[in-house]
C-alpha positions as CSV (number, residue, x, y, z in Angstrom):
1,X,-66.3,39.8,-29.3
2,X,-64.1,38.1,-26.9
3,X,-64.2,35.1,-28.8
4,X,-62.9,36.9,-31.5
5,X,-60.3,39.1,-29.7
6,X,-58.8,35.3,-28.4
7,X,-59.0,33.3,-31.8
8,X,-56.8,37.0,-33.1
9,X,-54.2,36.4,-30.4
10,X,-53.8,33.0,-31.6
11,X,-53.2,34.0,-35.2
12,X,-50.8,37.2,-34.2
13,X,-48.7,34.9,-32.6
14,X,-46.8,34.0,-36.0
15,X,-46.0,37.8,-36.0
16,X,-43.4,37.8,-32.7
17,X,-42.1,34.4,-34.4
18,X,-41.0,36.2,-37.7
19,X,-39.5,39.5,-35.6
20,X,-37.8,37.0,-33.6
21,X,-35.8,35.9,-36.7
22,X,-33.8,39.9,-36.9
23,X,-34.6,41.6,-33.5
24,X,-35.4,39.5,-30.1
25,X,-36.5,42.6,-28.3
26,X,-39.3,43.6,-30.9
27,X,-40.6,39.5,-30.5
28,X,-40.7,40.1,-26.7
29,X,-42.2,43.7,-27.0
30,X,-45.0,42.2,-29.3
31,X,-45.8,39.4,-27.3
32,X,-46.7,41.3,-24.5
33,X,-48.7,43.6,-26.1
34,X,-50.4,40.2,-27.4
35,X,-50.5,39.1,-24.2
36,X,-52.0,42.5,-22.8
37,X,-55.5,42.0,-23.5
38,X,-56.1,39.8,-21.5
39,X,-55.8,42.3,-18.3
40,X,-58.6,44.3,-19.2
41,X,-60.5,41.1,-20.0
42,X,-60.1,40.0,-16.2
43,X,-59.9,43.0,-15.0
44,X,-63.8,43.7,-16.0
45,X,-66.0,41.2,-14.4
46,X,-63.4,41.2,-11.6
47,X,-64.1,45.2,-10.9
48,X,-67.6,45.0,-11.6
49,X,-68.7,41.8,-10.7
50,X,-70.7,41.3,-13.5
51,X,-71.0,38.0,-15.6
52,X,-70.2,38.0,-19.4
53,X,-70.9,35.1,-21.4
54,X,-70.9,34.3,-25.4
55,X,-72.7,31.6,-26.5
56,X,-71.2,29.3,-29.0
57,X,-72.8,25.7,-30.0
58,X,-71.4,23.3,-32.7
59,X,-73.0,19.9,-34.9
60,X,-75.5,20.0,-31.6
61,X,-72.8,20.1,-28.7
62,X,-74.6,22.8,-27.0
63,X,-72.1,24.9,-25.4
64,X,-69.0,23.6,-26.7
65,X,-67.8,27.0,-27.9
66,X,-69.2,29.1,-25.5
67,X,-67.1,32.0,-23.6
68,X,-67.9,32.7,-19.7
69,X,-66.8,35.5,-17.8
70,X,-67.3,36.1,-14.0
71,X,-65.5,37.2,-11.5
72,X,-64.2,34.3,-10.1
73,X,-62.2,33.6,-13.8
74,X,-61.7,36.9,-13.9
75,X,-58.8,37.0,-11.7
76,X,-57.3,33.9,-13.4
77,X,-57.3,35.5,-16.9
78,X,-56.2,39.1,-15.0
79,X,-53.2,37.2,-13.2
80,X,-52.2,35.0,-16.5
81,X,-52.8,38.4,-18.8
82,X,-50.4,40.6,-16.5
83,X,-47.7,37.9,-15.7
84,X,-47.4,37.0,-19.3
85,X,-47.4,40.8,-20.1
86,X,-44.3,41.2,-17.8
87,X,-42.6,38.6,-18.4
88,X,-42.6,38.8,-21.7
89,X,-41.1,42.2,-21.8
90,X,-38.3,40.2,-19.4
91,X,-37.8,38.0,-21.8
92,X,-36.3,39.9,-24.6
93,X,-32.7,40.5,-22.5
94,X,-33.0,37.0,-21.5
95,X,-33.7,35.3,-24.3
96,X,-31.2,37.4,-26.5
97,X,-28.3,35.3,-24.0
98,X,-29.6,32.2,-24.2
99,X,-30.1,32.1,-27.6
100,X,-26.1,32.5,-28.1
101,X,-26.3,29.4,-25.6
102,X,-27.9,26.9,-27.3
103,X,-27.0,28.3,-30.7
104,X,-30.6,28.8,-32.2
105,X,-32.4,31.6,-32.4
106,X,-35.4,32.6,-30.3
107,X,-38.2,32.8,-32.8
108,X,-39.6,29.3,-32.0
109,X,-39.4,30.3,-28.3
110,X,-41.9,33.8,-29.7
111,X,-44.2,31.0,-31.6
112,X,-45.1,29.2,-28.7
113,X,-45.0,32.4,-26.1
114,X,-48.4,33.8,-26.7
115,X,-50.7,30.6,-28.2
116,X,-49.4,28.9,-24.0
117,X,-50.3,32.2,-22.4
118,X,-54.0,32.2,-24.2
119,X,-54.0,28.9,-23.5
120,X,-54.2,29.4,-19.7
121,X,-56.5,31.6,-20.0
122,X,-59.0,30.1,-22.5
123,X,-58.6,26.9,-19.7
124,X,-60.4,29.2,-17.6
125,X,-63.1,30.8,-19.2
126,X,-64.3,28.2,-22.0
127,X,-67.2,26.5,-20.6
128,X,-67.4,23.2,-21.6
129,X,-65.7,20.6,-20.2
130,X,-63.8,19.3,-23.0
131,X,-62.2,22.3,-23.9
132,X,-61.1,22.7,-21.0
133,X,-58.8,19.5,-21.5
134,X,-57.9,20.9,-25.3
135,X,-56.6,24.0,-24.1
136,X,-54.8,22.0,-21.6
137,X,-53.1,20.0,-24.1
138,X,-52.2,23.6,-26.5
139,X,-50.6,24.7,-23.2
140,X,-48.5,21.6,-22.8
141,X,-47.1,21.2,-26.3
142,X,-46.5,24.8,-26.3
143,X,-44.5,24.9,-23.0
144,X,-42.8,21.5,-24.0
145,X,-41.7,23.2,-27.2
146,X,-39.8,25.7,-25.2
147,X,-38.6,23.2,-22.2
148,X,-36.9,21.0,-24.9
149,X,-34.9,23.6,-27.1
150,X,-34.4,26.4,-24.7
151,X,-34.1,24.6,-21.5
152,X,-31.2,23.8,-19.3
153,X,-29.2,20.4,-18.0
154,X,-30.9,16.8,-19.8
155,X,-33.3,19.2,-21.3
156,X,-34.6,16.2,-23.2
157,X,-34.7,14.0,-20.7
158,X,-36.3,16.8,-18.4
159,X,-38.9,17.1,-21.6
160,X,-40.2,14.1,-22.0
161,X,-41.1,13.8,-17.8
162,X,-43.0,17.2,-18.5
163,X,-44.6,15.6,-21.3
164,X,-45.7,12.2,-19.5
165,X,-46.7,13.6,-16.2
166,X,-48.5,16.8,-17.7
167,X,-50.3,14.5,-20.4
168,X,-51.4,12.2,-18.0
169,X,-52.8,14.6,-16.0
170,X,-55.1,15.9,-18.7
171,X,-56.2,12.3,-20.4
172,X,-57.3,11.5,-15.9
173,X,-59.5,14.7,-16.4
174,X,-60.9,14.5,-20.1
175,X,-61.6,10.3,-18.9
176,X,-63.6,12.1,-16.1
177,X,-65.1,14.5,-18.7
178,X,-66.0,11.7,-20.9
179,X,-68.1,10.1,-18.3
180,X,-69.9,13.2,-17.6
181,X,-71.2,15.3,-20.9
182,X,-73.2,14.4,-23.4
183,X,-74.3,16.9,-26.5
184,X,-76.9,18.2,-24.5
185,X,-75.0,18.9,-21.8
186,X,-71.3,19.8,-21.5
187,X,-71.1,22.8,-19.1
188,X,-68.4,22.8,-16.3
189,X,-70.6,22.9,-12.9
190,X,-69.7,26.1,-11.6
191,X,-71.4,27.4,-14.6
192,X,-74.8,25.0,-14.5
193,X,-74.0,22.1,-15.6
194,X,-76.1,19.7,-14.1
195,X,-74.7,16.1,-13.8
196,X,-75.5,13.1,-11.8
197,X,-72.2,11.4,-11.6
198,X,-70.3,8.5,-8.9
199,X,-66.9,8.2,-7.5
200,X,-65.0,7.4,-10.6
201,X,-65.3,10.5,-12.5
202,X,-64.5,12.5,-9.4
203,X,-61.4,10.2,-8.7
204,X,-60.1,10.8,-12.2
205,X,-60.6,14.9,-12.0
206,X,-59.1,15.0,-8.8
207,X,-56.1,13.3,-9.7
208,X,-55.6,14.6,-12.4
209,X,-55.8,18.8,-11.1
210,X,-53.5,17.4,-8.0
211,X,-50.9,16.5,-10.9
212,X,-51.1,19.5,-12.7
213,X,-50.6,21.1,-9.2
214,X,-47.7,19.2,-8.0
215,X,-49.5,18.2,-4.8
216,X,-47.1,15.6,-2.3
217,X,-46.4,12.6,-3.9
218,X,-47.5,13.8,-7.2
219,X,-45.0,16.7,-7.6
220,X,-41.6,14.9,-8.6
221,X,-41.9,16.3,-12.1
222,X,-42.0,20.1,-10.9
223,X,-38.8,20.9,-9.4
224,X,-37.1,19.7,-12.5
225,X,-39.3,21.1,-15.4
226,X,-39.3,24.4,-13.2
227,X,-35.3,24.4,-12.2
228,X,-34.4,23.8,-16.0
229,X,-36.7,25.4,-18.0
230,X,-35.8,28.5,-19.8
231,X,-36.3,31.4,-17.0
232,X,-39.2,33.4,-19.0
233,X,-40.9,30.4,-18.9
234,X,-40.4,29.4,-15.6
235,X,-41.5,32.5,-14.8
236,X,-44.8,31.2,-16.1
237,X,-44.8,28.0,-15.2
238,X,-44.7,28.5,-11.5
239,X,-47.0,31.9,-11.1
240,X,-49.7,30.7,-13.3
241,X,-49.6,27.2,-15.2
242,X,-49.9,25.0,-12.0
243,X,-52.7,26.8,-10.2
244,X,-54.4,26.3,-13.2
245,X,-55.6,22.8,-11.8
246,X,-56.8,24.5,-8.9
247,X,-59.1,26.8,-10.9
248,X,-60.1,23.1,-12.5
249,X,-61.5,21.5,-8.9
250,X,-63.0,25.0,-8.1
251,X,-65.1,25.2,-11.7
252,X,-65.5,21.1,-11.8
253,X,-65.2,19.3,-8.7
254,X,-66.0,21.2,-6.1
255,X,-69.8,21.8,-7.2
256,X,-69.7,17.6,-8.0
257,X,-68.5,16.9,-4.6
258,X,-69.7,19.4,-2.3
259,X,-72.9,17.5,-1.0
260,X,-70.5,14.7,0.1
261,X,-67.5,16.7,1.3
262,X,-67.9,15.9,4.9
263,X,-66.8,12.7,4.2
264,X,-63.1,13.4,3.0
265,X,-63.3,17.4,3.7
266,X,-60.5,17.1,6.8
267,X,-58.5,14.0,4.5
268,X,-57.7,16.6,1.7
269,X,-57.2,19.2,4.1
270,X,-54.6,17.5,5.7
271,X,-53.2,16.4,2.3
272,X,-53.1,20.1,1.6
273,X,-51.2,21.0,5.0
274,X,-48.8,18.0,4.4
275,X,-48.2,19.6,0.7
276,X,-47.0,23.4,1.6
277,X,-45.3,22.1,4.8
278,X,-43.5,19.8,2.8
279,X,-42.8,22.1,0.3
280,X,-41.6,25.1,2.5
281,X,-39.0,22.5,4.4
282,X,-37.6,21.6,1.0
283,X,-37.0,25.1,-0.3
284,X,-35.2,25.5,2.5
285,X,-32.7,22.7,1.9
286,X,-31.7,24.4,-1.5
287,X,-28.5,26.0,-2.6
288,X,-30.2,26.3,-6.2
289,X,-32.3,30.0,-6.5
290,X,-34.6,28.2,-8.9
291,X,-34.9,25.0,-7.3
292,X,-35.8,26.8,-4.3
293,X,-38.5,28.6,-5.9
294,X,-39.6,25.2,-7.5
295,X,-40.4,23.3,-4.3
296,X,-41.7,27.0,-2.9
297,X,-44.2,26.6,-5.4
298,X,-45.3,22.9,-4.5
299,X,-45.8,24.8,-0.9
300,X,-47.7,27.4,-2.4
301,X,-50.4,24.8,-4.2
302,X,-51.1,23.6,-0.6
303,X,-52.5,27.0,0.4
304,X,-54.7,26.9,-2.9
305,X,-55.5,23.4,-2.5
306,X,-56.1,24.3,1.4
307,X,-58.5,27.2,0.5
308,X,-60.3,24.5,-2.2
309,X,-60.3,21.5,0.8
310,X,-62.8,23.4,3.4
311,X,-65.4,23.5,0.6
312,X,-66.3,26.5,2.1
313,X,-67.2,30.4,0.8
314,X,-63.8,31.7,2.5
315,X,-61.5,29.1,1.5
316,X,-62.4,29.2,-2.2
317,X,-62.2,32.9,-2.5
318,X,-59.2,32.5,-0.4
319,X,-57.5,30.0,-3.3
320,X,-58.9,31.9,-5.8
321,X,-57.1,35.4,-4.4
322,X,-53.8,33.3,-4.0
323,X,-53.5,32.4,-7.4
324,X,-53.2,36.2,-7.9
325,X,-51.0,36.6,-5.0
326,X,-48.5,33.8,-6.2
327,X,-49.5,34.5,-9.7
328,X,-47.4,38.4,-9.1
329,X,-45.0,37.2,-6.1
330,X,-43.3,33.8,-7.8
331,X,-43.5,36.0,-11.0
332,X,-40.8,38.4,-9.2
333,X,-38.9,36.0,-7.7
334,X,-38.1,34.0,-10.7
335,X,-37.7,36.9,-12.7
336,X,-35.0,38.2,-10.4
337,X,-33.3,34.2,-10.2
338,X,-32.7,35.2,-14.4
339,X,-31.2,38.7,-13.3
340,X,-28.9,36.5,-11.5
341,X,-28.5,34.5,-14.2
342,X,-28.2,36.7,-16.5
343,X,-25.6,39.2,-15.4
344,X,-23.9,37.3,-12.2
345,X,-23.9,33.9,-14.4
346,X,-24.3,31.7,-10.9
347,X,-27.5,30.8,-9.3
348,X,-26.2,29.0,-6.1
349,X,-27.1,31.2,-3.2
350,X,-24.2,29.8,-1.2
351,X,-21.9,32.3,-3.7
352,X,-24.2,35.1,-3.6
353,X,-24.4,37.7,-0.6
354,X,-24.9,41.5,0.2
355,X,-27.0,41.5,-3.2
356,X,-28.9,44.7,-1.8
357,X,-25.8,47.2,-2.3
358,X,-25.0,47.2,-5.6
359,X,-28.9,45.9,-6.5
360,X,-31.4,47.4,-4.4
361,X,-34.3,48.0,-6.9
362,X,-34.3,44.2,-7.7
363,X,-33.5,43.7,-4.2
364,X,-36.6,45.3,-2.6
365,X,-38.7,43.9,-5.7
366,X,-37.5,40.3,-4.1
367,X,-38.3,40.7,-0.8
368,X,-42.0,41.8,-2.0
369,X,-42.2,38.9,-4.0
370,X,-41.6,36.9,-0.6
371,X,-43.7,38.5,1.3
372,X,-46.6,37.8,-1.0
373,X,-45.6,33.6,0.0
374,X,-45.5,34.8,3.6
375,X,-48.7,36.6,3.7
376,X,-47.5,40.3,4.9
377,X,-48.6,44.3,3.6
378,X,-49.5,42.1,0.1
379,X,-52.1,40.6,-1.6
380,X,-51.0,37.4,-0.2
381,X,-52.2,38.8,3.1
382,X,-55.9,39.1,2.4
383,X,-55.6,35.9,0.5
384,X,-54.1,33.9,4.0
385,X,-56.4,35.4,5.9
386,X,-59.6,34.0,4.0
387,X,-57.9,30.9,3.9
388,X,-57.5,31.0,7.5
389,X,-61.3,32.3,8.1
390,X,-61.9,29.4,5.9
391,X,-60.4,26.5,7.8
392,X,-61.4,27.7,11.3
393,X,-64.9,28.0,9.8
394,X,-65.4,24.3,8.5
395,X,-63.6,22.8,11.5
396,X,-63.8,25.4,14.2
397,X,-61.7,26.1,17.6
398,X,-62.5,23.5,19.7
399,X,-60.5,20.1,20.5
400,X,-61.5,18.3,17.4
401,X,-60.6,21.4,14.9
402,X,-57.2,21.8,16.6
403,X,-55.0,19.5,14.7
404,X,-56.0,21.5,11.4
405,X,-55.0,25.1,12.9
406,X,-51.8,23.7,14.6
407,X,-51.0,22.2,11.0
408,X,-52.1,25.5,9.4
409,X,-49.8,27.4,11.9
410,X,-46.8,25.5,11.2
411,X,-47.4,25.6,7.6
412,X,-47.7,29.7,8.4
413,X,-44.1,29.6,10.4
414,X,-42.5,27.1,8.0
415,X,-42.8,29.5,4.6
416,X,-41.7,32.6,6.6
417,X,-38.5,30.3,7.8
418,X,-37.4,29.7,4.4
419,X,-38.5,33.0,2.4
420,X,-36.9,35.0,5.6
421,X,-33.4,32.8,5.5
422,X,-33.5,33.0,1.3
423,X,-33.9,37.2,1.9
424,X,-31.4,37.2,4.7
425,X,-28.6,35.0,2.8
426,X,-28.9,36.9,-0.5
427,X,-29.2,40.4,0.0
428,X,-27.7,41.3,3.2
429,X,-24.7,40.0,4.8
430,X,-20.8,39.9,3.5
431,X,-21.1,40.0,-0.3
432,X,-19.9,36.6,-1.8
433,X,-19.9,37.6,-5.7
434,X,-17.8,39.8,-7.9
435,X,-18.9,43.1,-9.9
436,X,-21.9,41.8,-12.2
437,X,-22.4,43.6,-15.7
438,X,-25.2,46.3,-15.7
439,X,-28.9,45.3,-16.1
440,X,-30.9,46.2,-18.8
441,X,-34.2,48.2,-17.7
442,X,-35.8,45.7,-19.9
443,X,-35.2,43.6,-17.0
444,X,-35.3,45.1,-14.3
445,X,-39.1,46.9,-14.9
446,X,-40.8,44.2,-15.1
447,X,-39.5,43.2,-11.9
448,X,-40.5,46.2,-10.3
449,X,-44.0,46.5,-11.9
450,X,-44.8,43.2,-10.7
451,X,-44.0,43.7,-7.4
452,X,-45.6,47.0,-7.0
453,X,-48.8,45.8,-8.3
454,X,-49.2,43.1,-5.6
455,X,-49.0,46.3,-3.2
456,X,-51.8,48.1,-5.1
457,X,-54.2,44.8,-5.0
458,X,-53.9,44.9,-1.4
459,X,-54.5,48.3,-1.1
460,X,-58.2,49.7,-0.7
461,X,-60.5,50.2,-2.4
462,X,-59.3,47.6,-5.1
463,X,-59.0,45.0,-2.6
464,X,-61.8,45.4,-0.7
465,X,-63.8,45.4,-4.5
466,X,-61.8,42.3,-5.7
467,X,-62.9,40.3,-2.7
468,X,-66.3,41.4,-2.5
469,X,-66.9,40.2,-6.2
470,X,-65.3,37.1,-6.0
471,X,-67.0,35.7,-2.8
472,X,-70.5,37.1,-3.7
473,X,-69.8,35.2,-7.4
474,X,-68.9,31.7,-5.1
475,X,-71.6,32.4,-2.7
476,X,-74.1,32.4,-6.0
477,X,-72.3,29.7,-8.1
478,X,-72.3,27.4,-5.1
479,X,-74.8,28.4,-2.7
């Protein structure tokens, strides 16, 4: 049944493509409702905590097309399913103006818009291992596709580094997946799969999900793809592509390398804290709203990648409840960066100012979308806790433990500094820009829905369910 409701979201997609070609706002009206599905999808095991799986074998490769749904997925398909809902009803405004920019209509922009938001999702709950890397590869080509003929700047040359980096990010995982299944036995190892494996094919998986997530040193490709990509897809990109190579070392290599993790457990941590520290100081050295949000997102992997780096119950429930918390906050924010676009024409911050007066809705959306990155009255906030629970629990509160928690604390101060600074220099304060046209709701609901929905997840008792389900799924998955 799920199976079948995912294959049909595939094949619908030609029909956004075709009402594209006369009306952009019916394409982005029926891509979200292609998109919304996959809410409900999530939403079940993630409520319930059950586990929902459809088994699927082909030419004896037991597995290969089997469908898995548990809680922890759950909130990977319910983020991806929402955000792509959203943003797709964003879209229609936004991609109505570009269009006239680049002189091309939007309908291969409406192709590609709901087979890379199933994508993501089928990433996450497909459970063999090398479907995992083809779904990968759908995503990219369908993102590149949009990068190339709707982006901004050297979109071509700002292509073909998405295309390299993101490609060999996938061929370092499938190599590691090659090494590992057989026909008998293909299952990712959060969902059984029982393998016997050395060093190498951990390396490759590693490094390959630390591309995909634009961890330090691995990350030049982000703040370009992300700064010059058309906004609706940024707007995807950011929220819910990257963190996608988290969900990858939490399904793959964190069951593989758990029995050895005290050997390089505080290494990766540190690489983690080194990652979102590094990030946060960059954002604040932008002028550029995107490329601000670009290098906040780099920041935001190394809480994920933190949570995912104790190797503990409450850091991987921690990563796994940031993805939702970014997933809906970075959604917001780049949302609102193509309000600015879109009606002020400008994305420097320098020539921008006293925003909240004339737009308080989108204003007030914002600053919930940062406070999700900072951790406060959000989701983010139960997701920073757990990751904090999580790090003092693998290394503790005594001498030896405290150069994680004073790196975790200034990883803490440094994303308020720059998300507080970005709120203080755009909304409030002399105003710095002249009289903007009027916004479309079509814009501006989306903006508001996602930011009231990370509210509601952190209200109880939906927040208090959400956890509970998630961290008694990893307590059973990984013992």
């Amino acid at each position: 049944m799920i199976a079948a409701i995912l294959v049909a979201l595939f094949a619908l997609s030609l029909v956004p493509y075709l009402l594209a070609k006369r009306n952009v706002y019916r394409a982005a009206y029926t891509s979200a409702l292609l998109a919304a599905p996959l809410v409900p999808i999530g939403l079940y095991p993630l409520l319930t905590g059950q586990i929902y799986e459809e088994q699927y074998s082909f030419l004896g490769w037991r597995d290969l097309f089997t469908i898995v749904l548990t809680p922890l997925n759950g909130i990977f398909v319910f983020t991806i399913g929402l955000v792509g809902a959203l943003v797709a009803i964003f879209s229609g405004p936004y991609m109505e103006y570009r269009s006239r920019d680049v002189s091309r209509d939007a309908a291969l922009f409406y192709l590609t818009y709901t087979p890379f938001v199933v994508s993501l999702a089928m990433v996450t709950v497909v459970k063999h291992l090398i479907m995992i890397y083809v779904f990968l590869e759908i995503a990219l080509i369908a993102s590149l596709l949009q990068v190339v003929y709707y982006g901004y700047g050297d979109r071509f040359r700002i292509g073909l580094m998405y295309l390299v980096w993101s490609h060999v990010a996938a061929l370092l995982m499938l190599a590691g997946f090659v090494l590992m299944v057989s026909p008998s036995m293909g299952a990712a190892p959060i969902y059984g799969g029982q393998y016997d494996v050395g060093p190498l094919p951990l390396a490759l998986i590693l490094i390959g999900a630390l591309i995909k997530m634009a961890a330090l040193g691995l990350h030049m490709w982000l703040p370009y793809v992300h700064a010059e990509a058309p906004t609706p897809l940024s707007a995807l990109l950011s929220p819910v592509l990257v963190g996608v190579g988290g969900y990858i070392l939490i399904a793959v290599f964190v069951p593989l390398a758990m029995s050895s993790s005290v050997l390089f457990s505080g290494y990766l941590t540190l690489y983690a804290l080194a990652t979102g520290i590094y990030g946060a100081f960059m954002a604040l050295a932008q002028n550029d709203i995107k490329r601000l949000l670009a290098y906040s997102t780099v920041s935001q992997m190394g809480y994920m990648l933190l949570g995912i780096a104790v190797f503990n119950n409450y850091g991987i429930t921690g990563a796994a409840v940031h993805y939702l918390s970014h997933g809906l906050g970075k959604a917001v924010l780049f949302m609102a960066a193509g309000y600015l676009i879109l009606y002020m024409h400008m994305r420097d911050i320098t020539r921008l100012g006293g925003l909240y007066a004339d737009h308080a809705p989108m204003a007030i959306a914002s600053i919930i979308g940062f406070l999700n990155l900072v951790g406060i009255l959000t989701v983010g906030m139960i997701a920073e806790i757990t990751l904090v629970v999580g790090v003092t629990e693998r290394f503790g509160l005594s001498p030896a433990g405290a150069p994680y928690i004073l790196a975790l604390a200034a990883l803490l101060i440094a994303s308020a500094v720059y998300s507080f600074n970005t709120i203080r220099a755009l909304f409030f304060g002399p105003r710095r820009y002249q009289n903007s046209g009027r916004p479309s709701p079509l814009v501006l609901v989306p903006i508001v829905v996602a930011a009231a929905a990370s509210v509601i997840m952190f209200l109880p008792p939906i927040s208090g369910i959400i956890w509970e389900n998630i961290y008694g799924y990893i307590a059973l998955a990984l013992g």
